[in-house]
C-alpha positions as CSV (number, residue, x, y, z in Angstrom):
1,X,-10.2,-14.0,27.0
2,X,-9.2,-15.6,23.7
3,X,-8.9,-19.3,22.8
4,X,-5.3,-20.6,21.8
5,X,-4.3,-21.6,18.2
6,X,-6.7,-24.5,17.5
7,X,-6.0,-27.1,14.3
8,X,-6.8,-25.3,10.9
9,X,-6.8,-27.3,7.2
10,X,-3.5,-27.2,5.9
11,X,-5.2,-27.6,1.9
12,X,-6.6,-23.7,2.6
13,X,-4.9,-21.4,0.9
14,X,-4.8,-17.3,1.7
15,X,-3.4,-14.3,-0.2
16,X,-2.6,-13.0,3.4
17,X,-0.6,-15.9,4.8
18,X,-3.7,-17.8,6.3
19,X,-4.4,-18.6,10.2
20,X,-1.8,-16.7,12.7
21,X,0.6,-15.3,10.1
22,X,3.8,-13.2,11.5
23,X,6.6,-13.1,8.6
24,X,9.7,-12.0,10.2
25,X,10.8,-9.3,8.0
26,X,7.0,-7.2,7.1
27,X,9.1,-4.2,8.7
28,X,11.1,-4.7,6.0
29,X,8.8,-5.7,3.0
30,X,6.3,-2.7,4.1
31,X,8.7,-0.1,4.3
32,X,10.5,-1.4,0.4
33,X,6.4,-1.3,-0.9
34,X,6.0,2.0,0.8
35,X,9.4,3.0,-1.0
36,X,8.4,1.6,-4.6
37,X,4.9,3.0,-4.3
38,X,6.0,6.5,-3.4
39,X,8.4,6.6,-5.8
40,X,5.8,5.7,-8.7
41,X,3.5,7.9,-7.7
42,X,6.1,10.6,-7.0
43,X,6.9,9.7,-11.2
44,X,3.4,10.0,-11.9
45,X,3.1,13.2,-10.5
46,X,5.6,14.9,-11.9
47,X,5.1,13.7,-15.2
48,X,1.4,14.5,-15.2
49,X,2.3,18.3,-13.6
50,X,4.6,19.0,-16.4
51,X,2.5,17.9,-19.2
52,X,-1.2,19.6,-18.3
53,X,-2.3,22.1,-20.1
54,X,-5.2,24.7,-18.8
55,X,-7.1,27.1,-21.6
56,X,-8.4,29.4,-18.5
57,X,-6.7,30.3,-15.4
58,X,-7.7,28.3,-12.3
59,X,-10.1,29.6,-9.8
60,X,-8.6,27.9,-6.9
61,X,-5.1,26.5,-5.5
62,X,-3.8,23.3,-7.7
63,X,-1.5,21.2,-5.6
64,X,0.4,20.3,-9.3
65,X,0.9,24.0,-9.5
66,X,3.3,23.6,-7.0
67,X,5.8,21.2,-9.3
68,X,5.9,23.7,-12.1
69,X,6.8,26.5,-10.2
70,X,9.5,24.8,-8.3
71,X,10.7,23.7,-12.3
72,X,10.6,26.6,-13.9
């Protein structure tokens, strides 16, 4: 069985939120960083399909294939 909150130094300081952090809203905050994140990488993605160039054909399946085909 676990111990109960004990006294912690208040001076500490954590990236995370320190000792027995619970924001109220991290539903919230996680699903708007999953949002941003997606959409950069989303960005990325597409940029980066529509810009490569290959001098031979592929020997296997490219996932960035995909994007161009659904452009063109």
């Amino acid at each position: 069985m676990a111990g109960g909150r004990y006294p912690y130094p208040k001076h500490v300081w954590s990236p995370s939120g320190g000792w027995w952090t619970q924001p109220t809203n991290w539903k919230s905050n996680t699903a708007v960083a999953v949002g941003i994140t997606a959409t950069i990488v989303a960005a990325a993605w597409k940029y980066s399909a529509e810009n490569e160039e290959r001098h031979t054909r592929p020997k296997g399946f490219i996932p960035s294939s995909l994007v161009r085909i659904a452009i063109n």
